[in-house]
Every structure is written in structure tokens, then in C-alpha cells.
N, CA, C and O atoms as a printed pandas DataFrame, in Angstrom:
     atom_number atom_name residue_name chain_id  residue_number  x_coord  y_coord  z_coord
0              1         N          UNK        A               1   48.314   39.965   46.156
1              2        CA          UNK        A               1   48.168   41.253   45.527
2              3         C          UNK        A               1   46.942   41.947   46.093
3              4         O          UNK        A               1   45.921   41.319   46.372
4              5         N          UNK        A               2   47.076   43.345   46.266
5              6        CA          UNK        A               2   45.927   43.705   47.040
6              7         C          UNK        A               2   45.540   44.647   46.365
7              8         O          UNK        A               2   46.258   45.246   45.563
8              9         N          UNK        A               3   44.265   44.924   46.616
9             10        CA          UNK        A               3   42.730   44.902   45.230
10            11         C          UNK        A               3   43.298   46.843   45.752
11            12         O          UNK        A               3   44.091   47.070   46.666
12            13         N          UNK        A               4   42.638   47.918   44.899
13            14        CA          UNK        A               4   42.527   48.774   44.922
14            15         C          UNK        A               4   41.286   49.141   45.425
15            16         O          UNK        A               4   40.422   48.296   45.188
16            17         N          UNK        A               5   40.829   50.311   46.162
17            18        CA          UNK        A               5   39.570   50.483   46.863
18            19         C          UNK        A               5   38.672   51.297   45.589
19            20         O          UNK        A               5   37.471   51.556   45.665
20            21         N          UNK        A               6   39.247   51.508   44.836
21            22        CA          UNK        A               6   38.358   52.298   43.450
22            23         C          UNK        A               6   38.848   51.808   42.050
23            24         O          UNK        A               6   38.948   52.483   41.026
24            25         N          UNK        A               7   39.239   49.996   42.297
25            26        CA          UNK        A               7   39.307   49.912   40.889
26            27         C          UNK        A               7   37.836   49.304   40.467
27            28         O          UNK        A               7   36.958   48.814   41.178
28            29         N          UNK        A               8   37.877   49.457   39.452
29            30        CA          UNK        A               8   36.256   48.743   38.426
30            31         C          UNK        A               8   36.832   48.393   37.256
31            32         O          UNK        A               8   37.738   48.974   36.658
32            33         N          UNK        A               9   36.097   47.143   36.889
33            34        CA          UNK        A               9   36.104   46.436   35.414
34            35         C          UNK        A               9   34.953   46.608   35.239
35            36         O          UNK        A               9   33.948   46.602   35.949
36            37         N          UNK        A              10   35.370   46.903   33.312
37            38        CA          UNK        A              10   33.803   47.255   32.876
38            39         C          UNK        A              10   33.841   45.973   31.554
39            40         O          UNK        A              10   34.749   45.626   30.799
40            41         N          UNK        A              11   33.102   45.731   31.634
41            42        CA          UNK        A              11   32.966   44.406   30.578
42            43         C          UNK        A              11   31.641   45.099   29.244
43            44         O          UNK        A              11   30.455   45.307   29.498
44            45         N          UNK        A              12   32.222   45.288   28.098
45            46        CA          UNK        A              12   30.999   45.699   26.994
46            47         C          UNK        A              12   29.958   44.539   27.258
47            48         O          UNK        A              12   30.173   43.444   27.776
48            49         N          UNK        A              13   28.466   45.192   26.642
49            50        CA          UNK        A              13   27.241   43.960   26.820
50            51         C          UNK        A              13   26.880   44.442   25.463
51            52         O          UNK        A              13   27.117   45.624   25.214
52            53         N          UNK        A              14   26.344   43.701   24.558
53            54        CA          UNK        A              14   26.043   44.173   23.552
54            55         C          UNK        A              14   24.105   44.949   23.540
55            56         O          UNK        A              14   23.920   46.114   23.187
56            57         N          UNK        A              15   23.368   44.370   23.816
57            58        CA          UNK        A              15   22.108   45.069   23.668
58            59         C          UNK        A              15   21.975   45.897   24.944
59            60         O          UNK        A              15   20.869   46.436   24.943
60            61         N          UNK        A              16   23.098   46.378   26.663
61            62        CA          UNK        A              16   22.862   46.814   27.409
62            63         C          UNK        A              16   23.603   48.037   27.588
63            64         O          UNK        A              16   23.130   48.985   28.216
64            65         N          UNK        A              17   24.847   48.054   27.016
65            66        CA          UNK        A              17   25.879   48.934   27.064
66            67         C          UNK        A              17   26.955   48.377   27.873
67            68         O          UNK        A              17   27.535   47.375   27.454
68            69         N          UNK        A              18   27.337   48.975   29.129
69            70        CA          UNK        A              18   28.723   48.219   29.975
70            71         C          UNK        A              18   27.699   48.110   30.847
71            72         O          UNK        A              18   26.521   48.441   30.978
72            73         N          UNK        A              19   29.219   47.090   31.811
73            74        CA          UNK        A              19   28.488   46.819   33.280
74            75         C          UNK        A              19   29.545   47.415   33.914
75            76         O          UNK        A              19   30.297   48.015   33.144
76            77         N          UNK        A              20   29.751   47.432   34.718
77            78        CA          UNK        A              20   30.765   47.869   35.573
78            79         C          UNK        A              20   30.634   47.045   36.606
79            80         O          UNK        A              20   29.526   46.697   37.015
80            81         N          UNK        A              21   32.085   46.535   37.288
81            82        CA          UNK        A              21   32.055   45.698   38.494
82            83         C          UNK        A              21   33.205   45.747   39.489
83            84         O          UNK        A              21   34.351   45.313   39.374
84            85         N          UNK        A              22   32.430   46.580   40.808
85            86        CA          UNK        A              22   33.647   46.828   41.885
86            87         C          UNK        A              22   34.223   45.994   42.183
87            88         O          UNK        A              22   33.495   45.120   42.655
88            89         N          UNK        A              23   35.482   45.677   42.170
89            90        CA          UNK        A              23   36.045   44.383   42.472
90            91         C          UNK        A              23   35.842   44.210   43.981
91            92         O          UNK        A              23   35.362   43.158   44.402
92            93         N          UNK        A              24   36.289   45.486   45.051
93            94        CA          UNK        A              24   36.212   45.203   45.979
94            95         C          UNK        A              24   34.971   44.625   46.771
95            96         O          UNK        A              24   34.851   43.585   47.419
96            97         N          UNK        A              25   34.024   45.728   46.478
97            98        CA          UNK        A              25   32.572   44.459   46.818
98            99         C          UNK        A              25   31.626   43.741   45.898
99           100         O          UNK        A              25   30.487   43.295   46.040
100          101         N          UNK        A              26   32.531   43.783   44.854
101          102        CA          UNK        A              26   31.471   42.880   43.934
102          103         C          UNK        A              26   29.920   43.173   43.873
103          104         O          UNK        A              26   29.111   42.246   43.916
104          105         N          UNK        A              27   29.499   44.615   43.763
105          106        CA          UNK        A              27   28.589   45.539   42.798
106          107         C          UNK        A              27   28.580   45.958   41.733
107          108         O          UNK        A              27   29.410   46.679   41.180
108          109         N          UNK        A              28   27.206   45.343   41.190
109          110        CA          UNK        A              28   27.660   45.630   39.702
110          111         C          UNK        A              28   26.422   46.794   39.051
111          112         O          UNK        A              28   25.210   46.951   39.203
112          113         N          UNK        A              29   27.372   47.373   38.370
113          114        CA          UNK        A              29   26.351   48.932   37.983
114          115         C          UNK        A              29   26.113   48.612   36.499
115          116         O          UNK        A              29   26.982   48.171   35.746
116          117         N          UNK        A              30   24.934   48.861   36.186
117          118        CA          UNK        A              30   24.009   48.652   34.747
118          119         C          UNK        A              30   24.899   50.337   34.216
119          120         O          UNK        A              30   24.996   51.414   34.805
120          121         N          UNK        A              31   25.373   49.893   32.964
121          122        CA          UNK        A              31   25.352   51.279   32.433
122          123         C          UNK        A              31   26.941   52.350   32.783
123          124         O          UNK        A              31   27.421   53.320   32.195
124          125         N          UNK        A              32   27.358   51.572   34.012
125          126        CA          UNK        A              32   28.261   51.945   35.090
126          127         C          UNK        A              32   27.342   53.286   35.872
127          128         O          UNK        A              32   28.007   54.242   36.271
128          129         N          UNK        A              33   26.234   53.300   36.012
129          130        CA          UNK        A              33   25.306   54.267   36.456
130          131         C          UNK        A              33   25.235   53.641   38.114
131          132         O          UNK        A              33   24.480   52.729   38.450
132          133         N          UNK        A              34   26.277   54.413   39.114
133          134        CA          UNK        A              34   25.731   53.969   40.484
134          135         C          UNK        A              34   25.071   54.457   40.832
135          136         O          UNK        A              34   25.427   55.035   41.859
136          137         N          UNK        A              35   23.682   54.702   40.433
137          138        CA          UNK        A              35   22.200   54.832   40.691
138          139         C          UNK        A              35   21.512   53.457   40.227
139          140         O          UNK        A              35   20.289   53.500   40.091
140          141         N          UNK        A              36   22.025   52.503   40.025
141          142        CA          UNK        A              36   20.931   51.355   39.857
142          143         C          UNK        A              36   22.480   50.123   40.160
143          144         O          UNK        A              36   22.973   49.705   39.112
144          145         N          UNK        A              37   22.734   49.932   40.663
145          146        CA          UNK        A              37   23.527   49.014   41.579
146          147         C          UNK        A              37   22.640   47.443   41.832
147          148         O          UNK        A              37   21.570   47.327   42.430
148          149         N          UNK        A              38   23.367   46.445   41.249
149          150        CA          UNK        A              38   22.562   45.109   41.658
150          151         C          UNK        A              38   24.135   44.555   42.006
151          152         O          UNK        A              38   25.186   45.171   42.185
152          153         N          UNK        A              39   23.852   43.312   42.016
153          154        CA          UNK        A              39   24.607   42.076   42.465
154          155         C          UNK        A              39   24.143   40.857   42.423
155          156         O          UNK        A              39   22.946   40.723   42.165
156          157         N          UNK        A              40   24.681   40.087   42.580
157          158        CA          UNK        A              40   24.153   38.668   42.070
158          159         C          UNK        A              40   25.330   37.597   42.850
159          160         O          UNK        A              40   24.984   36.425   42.999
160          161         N          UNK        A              41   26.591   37.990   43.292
161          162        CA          UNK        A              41   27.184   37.618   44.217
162          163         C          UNK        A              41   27.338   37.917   45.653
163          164         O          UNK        A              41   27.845   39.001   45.938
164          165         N          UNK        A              42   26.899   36.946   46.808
165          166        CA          UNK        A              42   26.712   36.774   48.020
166          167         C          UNK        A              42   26.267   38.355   48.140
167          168         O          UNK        A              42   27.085   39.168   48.570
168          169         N          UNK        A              43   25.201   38.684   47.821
169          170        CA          UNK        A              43   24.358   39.929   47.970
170          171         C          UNK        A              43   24.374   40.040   49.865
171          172         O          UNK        A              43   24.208   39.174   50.725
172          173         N          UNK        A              44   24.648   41.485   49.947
173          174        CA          UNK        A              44   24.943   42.031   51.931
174          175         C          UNK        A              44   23.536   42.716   51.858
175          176         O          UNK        A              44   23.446   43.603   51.009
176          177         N          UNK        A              45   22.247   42.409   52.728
177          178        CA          UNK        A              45   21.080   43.488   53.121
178          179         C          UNK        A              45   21.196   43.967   54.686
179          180         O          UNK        A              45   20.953   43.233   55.644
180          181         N          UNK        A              46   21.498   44.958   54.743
181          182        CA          UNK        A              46   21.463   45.126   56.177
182          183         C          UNK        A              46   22.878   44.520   57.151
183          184         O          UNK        A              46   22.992   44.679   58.367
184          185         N          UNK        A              47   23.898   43.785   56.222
185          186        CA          UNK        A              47   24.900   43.540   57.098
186          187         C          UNK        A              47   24.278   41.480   57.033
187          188         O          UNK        A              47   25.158   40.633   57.190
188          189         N          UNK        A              48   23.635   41.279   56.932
189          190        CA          UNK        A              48   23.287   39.319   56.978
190          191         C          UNK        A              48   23.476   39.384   55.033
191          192         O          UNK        A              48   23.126   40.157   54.141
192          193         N          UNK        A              49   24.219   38.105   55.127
193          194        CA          UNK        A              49   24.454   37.565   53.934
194          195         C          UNK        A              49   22.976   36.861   53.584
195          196         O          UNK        A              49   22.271   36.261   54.396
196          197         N          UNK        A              50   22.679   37.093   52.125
197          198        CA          UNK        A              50   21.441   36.237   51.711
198          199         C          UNK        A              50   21.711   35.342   50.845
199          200         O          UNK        A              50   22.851   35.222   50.397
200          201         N          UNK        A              51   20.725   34.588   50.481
201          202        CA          UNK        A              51   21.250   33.295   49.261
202          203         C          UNK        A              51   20.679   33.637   48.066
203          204         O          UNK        A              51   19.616   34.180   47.766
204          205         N          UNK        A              52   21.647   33.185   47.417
205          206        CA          UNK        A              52   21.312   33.170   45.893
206          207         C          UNK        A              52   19.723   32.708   45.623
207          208         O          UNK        A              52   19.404   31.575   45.984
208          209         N          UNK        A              53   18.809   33.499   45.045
209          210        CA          UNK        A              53   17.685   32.975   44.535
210          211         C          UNK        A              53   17.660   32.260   43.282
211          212         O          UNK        A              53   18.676   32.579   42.666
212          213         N          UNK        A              54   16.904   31.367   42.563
213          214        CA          UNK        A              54   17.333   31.447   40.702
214          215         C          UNK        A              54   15.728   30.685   40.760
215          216         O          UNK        A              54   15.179   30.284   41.786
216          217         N          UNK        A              55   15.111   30.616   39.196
217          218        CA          UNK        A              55   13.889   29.770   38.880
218          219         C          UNK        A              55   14.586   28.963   37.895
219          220         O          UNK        A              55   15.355   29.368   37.024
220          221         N          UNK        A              56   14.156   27.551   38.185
221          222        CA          UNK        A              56   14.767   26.582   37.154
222          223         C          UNK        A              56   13.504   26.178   36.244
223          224         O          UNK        A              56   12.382   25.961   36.701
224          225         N          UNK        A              57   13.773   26.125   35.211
225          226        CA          UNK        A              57   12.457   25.633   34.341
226          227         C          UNK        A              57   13.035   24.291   33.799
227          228         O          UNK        A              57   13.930   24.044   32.991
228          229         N          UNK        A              58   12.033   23.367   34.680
229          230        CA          UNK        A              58   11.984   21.649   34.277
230          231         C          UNK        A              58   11.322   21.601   32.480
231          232         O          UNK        A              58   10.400   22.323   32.099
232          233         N          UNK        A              59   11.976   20.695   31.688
233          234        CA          UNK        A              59   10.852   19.601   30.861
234          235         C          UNK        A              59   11.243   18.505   31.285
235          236         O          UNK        A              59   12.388   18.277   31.677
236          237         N          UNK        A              60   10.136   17.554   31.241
237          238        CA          UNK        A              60   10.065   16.406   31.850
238          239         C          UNK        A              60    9.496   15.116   30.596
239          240         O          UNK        A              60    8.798   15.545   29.677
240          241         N          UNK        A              61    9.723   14.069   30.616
241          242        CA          UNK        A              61    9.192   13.281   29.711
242          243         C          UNK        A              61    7.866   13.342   30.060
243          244         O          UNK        A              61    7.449   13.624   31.183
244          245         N          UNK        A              62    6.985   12.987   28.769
245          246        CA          UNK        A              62    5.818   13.051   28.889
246          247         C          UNK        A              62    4.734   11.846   30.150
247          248         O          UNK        A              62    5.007   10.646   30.149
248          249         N          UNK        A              63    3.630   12.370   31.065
249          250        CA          UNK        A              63    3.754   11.623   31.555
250          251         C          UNK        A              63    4.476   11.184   33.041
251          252         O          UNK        A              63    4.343   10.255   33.837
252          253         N          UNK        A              64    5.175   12.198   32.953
253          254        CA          UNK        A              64    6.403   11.725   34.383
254          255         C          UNK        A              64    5.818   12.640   34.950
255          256         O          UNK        A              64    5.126   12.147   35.841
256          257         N          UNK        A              65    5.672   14.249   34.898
257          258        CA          UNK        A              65    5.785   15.268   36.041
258          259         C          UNK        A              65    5.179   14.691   37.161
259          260         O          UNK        A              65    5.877   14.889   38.155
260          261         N          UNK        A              66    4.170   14.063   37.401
261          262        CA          UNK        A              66    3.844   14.339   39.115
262          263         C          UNK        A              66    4.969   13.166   39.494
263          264         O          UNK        A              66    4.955   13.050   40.720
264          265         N          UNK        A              67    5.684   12.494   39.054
265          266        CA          UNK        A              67    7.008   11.381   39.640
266          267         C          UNK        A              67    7.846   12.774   39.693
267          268         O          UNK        A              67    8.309   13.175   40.761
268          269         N          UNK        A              68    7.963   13.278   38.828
269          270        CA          UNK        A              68    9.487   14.441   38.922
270          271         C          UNK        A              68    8.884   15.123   40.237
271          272         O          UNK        A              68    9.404   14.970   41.342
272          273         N          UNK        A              69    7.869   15.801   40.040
273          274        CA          UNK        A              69    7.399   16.992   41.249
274          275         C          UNK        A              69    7.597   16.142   42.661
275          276         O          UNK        A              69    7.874   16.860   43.623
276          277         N          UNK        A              70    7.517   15.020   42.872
277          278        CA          UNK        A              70    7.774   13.998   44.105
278          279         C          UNK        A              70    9.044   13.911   44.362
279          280         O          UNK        A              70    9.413   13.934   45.536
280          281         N          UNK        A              71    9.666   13.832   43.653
281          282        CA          UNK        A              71   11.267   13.808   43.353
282          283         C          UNK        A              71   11.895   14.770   44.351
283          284         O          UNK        A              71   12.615   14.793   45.350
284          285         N          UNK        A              72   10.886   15.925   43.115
285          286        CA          UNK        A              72   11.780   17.580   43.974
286          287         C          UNK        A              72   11.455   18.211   45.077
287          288         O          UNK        A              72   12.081   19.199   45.461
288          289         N          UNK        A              73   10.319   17.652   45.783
289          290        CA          UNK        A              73    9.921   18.355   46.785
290          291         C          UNK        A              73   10.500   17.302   48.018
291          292         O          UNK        A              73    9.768   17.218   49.004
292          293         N          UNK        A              74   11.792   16.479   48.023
293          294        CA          UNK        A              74   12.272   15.958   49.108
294          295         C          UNK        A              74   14.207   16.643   48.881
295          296         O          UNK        A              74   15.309   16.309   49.318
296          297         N          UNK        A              75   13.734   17.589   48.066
297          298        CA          UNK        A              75   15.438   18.779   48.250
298          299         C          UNK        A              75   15.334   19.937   48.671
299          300         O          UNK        A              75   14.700   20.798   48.062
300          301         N          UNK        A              76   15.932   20.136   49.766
301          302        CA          UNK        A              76   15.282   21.323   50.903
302          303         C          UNK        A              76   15.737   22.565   50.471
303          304         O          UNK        A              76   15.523   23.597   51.107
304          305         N          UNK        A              77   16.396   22.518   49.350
305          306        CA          UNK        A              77   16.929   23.815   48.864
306          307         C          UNK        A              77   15.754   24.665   47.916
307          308         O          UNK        A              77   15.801   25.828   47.515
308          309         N          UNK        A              78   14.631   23.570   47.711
309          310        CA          UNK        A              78   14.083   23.742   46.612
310          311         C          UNK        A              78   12.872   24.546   47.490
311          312         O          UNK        A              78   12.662   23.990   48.568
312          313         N          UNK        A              79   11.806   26.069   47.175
313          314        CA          UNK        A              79   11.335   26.433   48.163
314          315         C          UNK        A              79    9.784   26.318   47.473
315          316         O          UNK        A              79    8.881   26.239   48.306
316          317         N          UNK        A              80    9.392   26.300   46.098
317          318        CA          UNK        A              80    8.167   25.831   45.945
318          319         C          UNK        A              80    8.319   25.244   44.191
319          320         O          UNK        A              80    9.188   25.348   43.324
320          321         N          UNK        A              81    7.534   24.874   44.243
321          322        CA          UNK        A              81    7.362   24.011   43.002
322          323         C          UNK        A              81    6.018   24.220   42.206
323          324         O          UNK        A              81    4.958   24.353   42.817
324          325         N          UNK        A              82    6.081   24.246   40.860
325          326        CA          UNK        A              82    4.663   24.819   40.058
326          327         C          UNK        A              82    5.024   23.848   39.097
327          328         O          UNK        A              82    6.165   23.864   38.635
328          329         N          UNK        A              83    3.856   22.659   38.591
329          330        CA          UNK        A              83    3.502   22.489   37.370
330          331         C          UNK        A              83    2.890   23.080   36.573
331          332         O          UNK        A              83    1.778   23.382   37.004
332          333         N          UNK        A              84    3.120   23.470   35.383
333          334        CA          UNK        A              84    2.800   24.058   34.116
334          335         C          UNK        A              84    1.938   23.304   32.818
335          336         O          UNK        A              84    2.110   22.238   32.226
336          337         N          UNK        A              85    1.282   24.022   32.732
337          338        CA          UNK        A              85    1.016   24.013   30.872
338          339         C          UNK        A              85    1.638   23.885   30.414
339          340         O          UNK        A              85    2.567   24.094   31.195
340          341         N          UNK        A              86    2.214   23.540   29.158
341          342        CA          UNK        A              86    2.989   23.693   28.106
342          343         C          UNK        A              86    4.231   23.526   28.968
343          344         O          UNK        A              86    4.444   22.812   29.948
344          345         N          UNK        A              87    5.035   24.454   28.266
345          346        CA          UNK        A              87    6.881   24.748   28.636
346          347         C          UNK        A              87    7.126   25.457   29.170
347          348         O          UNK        A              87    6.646   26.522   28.782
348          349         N          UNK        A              88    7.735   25.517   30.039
349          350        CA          UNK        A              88    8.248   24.484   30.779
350          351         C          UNK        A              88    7.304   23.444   31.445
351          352         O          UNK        A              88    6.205   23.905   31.750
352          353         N          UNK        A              89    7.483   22.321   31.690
353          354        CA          UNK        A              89    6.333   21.532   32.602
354          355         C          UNK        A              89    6.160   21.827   33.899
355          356         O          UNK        A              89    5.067   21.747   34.461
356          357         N          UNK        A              90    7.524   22.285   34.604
357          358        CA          UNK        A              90    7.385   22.504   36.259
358          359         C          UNK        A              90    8.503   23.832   36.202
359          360         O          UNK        A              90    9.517   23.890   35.507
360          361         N          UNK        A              91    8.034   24.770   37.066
361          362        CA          UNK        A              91    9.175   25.858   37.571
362          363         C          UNK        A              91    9.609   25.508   39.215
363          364         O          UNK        A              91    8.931   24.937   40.069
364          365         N          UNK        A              92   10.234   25.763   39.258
365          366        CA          UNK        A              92   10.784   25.507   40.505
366          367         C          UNK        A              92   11.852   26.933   40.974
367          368         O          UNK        A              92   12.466   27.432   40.031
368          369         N          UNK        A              93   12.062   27.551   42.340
369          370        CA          UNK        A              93   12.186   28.540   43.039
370          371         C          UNK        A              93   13.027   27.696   43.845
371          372         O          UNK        A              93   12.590   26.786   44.548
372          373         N          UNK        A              94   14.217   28.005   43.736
373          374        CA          UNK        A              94   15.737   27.491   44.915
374          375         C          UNK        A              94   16.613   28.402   45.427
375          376         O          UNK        A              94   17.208   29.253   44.766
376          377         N          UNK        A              95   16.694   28.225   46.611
377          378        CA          UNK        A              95   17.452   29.383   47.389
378          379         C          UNK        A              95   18.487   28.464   47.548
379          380         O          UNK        A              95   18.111   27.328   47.835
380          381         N          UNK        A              96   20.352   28.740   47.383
381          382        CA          UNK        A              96   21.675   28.146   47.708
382          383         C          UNK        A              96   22.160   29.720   48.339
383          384         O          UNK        A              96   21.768   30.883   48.439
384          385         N          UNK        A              97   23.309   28.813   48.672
385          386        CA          UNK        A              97   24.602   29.801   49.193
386          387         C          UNK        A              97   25.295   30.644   48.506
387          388         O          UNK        A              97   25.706   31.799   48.615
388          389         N          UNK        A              98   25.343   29.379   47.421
389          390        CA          UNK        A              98   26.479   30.472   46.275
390          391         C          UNK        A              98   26.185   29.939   44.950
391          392         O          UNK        A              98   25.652   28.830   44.923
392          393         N          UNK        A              99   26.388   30.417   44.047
393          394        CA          UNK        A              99   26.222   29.757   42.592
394          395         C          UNK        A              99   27.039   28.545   42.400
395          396         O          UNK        A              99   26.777   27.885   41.395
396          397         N          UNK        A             100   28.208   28.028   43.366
397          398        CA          UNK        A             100   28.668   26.572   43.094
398          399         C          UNK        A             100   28.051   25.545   43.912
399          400         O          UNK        A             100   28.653   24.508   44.191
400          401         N          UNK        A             101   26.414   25.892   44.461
401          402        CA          UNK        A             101   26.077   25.164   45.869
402          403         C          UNK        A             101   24.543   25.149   44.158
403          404         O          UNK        A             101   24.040   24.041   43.971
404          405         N          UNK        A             102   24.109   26.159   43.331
405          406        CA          UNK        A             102   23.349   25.820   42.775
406          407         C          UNK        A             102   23.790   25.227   41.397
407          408         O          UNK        A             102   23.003   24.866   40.522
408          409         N          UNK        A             103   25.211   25.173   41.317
409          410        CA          UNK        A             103   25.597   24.191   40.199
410          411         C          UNK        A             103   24.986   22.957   40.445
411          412         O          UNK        A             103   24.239   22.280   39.738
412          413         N          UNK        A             104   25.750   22.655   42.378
413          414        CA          UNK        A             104   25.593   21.343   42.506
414          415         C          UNK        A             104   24.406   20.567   42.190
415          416         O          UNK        A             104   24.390   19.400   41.798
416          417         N          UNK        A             105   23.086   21.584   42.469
417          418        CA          UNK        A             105   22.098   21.192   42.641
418          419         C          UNK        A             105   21.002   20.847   41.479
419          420         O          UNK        A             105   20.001   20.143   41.610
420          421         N          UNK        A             106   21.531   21.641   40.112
421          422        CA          UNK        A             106   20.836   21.367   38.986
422          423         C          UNK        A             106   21.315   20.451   38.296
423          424         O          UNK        A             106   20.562   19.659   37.730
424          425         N          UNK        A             107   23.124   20.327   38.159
425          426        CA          UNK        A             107   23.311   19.251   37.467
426          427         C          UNK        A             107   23.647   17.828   38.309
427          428         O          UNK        A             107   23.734   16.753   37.714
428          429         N          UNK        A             108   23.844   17.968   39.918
429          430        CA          UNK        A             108   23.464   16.505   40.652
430          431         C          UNK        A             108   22.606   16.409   41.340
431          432         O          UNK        A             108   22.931   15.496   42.099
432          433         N          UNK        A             109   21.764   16.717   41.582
433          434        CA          UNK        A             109   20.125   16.552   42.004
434          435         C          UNK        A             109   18.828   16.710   40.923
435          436         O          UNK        A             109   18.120   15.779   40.538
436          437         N          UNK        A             110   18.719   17.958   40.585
437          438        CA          UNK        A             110   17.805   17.925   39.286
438          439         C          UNK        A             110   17.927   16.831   38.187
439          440         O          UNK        A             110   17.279   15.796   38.034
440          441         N          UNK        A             111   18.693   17.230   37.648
441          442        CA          UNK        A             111   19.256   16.511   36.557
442          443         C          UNK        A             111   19.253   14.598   36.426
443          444         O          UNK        A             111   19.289   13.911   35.405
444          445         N          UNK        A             112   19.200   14.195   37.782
445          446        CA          UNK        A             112   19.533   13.212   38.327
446          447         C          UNK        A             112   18.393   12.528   38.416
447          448         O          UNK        A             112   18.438   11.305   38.546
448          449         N          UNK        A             113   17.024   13.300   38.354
449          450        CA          UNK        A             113   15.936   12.692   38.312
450          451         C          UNK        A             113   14.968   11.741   37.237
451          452         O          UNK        A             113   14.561   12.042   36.115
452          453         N          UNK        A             114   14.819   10.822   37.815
453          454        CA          UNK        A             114   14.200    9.954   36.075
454          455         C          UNK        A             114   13.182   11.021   35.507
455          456         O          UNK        A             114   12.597   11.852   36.202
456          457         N          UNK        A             115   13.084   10.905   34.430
457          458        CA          UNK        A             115   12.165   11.725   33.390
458          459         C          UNK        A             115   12.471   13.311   33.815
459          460         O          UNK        A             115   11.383   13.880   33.725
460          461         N          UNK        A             116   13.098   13.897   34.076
461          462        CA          UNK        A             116   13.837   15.323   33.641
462          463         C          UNK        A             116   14.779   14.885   32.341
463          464         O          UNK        A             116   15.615   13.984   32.288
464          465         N          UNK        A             117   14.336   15.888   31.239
465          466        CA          UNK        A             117   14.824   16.069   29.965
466          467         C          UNK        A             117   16.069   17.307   29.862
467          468         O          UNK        A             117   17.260   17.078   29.648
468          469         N          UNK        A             118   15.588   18.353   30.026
469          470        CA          UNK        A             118   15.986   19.351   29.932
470          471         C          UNK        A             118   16.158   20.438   31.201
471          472         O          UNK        A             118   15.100   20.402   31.830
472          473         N          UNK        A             119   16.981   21.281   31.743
473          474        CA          UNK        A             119   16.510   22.632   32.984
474          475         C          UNK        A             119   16.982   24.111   32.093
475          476         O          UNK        A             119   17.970   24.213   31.365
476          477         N          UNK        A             120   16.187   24.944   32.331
477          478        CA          UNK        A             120   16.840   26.344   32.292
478          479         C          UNK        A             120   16.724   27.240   33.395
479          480         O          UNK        A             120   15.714   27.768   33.859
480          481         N          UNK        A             121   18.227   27.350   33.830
481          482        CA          UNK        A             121   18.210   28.178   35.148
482          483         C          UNK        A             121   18.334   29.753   34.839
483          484         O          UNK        A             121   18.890   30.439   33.981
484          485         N          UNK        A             122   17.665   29.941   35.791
485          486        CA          UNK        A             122   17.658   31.766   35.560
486          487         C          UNK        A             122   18.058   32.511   37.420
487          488         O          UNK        A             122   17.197   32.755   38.265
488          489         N          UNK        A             123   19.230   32.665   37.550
489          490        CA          UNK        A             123   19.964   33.507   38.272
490          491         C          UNK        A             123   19.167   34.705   38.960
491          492         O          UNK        A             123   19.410   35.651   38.211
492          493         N          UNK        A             124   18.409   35.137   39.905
493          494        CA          UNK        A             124   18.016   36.779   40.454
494          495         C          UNK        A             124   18.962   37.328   41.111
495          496         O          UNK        A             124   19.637   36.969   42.076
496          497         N          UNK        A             125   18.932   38.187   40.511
497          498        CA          UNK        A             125   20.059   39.636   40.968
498          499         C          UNK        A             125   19.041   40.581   42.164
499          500         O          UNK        A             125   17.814   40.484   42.169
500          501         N          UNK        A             126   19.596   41.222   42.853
501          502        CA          UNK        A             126   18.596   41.909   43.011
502          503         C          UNK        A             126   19.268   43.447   43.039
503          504         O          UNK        A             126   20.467   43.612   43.260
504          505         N          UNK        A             127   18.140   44.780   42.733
505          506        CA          UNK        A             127   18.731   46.061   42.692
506          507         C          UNK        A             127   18.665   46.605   44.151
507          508         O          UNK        A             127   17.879   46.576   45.099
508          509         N          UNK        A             128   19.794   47.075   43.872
509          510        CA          UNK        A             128   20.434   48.062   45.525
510          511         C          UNK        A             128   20.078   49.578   45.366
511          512         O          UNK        A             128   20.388   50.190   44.343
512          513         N          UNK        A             129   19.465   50.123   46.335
513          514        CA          UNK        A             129   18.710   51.061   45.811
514          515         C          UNK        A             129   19.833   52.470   47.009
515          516         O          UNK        A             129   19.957   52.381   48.230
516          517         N          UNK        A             130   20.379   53.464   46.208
517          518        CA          UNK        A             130   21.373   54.492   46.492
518          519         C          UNK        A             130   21.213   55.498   46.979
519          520         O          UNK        A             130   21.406   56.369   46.131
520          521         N          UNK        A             131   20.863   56.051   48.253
521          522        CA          UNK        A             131   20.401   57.550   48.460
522          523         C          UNK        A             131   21.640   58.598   47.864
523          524         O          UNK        A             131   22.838   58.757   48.098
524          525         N          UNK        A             132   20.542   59.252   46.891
525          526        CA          UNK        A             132   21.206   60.276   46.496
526          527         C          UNK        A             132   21.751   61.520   47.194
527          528         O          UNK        A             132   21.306   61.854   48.292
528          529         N          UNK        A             133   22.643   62.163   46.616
529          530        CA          UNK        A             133   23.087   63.232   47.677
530          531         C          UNK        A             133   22.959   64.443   47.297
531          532         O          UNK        A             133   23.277   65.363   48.050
């Protein structure tokens, strides 16, 4: 079945209003306002595909982080690593391919590590910025 060049789904958000999402290139408009255009799937800059960014926030058993932080800094996906104060204990900054390359990686690599308790991943979108006409 072949996609329409001007169809959009708009999905309600409750505290944002709609989103709107081109099917064909998978841009998604805040508001359905294409003046603030993001994406969050295989984002195009310039024509080169980029990778998914996301920050994962580690807790760790008490005691463990510098074993966990050793852990994570031998997964090349992973691009820097911060222990914390409080909560979270460690943030961590991972660049993948696609969101099923950073599934893999939080729940069979992270996750996988002795004394990791808990992760909360947080996804970056980034905004596409529209010359007006």
C-alpha cells in the first residue's frame, strides 16, 4: 500500500495539545505547528543519517557504582559517563542507530550489570528549524 505524500496522523497529548506525524518522513510537529518540527526517528541533517541520542539514569546498589561505572565504560555505544549525588547514581549519554539497537542496550547490557537496580531512559529529539516564507 502506498503512503500518501500529504497524509498526517495526529495523535491527542494531553498537557501538549496534538502532535502531528508525516508518515512519509516521519516529522513530527508540536501543536501540528510546522514551524517547530522535531523527530526522534532516524533524524536526516544535511542528507547523513544521525543516531539516536538518549541519557540513561543508573541506580546502583549501594556501594557498587565505581564496579558499575567499570562495567559501562567497556560499551562503545556508551559516550560519557557521570557519577552522581543522590539520584540517579550515574547518568550515562549513548548514541545507537535506532531505538531497537538502544532497547538492546539498556535491557541486555545495562541491565545486565551486577549492582544496577533500576535505569530511566530519556530519548533526544532534536528541533528542525524551517525557513519561513
Amino acid at each position: 500500500m502506498k503512503k500518501s505524500k500529504s497524509a498526517v496522523a495526529t495523535l491527542p497529548l494531553s498537557s501538549v495539545g496534538a502532535l502531528a506525524l508525516t508518515e512519509e518522513t516521519g516529522i513530527r510537529y508540536v501543536d501540528a505547528n510546522p514551524a517547530v518540527p522535531c523527530t526522534i526517528h532516524a533524524p536526516v541533517d544535511g542528507g547523513r543519517i544521525m543516531s539516536d541520542r538518549a541519557y540513561v539514569l543508573i541506580n546502583v546498589q549501594p556501594g557498587r557504582t565505581s564496579d558499575v561505572v567499570r562495567a559501562l565504560s567497556g560499551i562503545k555505544q556508551i559516550k560519557t559517563i557521570d557519577p552522581c549525588w543522590g539520584k540517579p547514581d550515574i547518568i550515562v549519554v549513548v548514541e545507537v542507530s535506532d531505538q531497537d539497537a538502544l532497547t538492546q542496550l539498556v535491557l541486555r547490557r545495562i541491565h545486565e550489570i551486577e549492582g544496577v537496580l533500576q535505569t530511566d531512559t530519556h530519548l533526544v529529539y532534536r528541533l528542525k528549524a524551517i525557513n519561513a516564507k
